[in-house]
N, C-alpha and C positions, 0 to 999 in steps of 0.2 A: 174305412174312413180316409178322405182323401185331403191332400193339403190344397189348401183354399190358397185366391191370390193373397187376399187380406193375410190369411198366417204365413206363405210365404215372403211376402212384403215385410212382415211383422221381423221374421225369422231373420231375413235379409239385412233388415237396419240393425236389429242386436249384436250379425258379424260384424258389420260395421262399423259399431258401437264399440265391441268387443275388440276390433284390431287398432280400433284408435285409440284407446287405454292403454292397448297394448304398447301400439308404437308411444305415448306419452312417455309411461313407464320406462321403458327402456330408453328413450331420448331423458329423463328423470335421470336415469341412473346411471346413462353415460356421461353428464353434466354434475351429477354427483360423487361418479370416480375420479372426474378430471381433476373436480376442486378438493378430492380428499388428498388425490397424489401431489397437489400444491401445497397442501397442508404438510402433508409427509417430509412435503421434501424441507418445506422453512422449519419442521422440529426436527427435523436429520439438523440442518445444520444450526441453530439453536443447541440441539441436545452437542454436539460438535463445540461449537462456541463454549457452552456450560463447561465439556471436560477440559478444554485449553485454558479456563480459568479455573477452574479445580486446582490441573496441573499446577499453575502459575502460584495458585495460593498455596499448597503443599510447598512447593518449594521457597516462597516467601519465608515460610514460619521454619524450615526447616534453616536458612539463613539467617532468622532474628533469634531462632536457637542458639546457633554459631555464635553468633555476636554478644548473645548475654551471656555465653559461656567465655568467650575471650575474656570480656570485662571483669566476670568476675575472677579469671583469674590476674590480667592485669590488676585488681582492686587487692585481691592476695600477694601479690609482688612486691604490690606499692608499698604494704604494710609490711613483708620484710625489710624492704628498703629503710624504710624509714624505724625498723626497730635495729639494722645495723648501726644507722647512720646516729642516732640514739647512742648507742653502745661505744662506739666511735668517739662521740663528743663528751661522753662520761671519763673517758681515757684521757682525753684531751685536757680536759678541767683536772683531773686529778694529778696528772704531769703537772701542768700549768701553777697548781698550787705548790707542790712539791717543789717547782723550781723557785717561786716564788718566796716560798719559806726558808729552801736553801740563799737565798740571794738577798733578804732582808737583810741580814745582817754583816753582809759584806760592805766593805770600803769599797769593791769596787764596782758596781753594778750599773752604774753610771758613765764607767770605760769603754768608749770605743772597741768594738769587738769585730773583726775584718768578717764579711760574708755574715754576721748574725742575724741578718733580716729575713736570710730564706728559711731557717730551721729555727730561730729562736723569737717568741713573743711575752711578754711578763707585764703588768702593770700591777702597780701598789694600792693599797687598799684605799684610797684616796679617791680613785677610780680617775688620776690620771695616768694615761699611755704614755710609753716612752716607746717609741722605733727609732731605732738604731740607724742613720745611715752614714753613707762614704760621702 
């Protein structure tokens, strides 16, 4: 059996057929590597960008850590402070009365006392102040 023109002819345009698919294909997929390595490369730097912000926010919390840890220890401090300075004025009121008590019933309390103003304060249950001065 012999090849006819007609199935040569035939045969002839299938290669033809066949190699222009072909070359498509491969113009396809060399146009579809271009545009994946373009892809590649904007989520390279995307996925880049994401971890610099990662970083950035790890170390954010890791500083608003710091900071509410300061606080609250300054919030701790303040409240000794403020439980000495308490304790303090308890002493002070209870001298103050003390002298007070002592000093009611003196003739002289109403005497000029030289320097009294920096170590010495009293007033009478009246709740007026007496300061002492030169």
């Amino acid at each position: 059996m012999g090849i006819t023109k007609v199935g040569l002819i035939v045969r002839l345009l299938a290669m033809m057929l066949a190699c222009c698919v072909v070359g498509y294909f491969k113009f396809e997929n060399h146009r579809l590597s271009r545009d994946l390595l373009a892809v590649n490369q904007q989520l390279g730097g995307a996925n880049q960008r994401e971890t610099q912000l990662l970083n950035r926010n790890a170390a954010m919390k890791s500083t608003v850590h710091q900071l509410k840890q300061a606080a609250h220890q300054a919030r701790l401090a303040t409240m000794q402070v403020d439980q000495v300075r308490q304790h303090w004025q308890r002493i002070a009121q209870r001298a103050k009365a003390q002298i007070h008590k002592a000093l009611a019933h003196e003739n002289c309390a109403h005497q000029f006392i030289p320097h009294a103003s920096e170590w010495l304060y009293y007033s009478h249950s009246n709740q007026v102040s007496y300061s002492v001065s030169h």
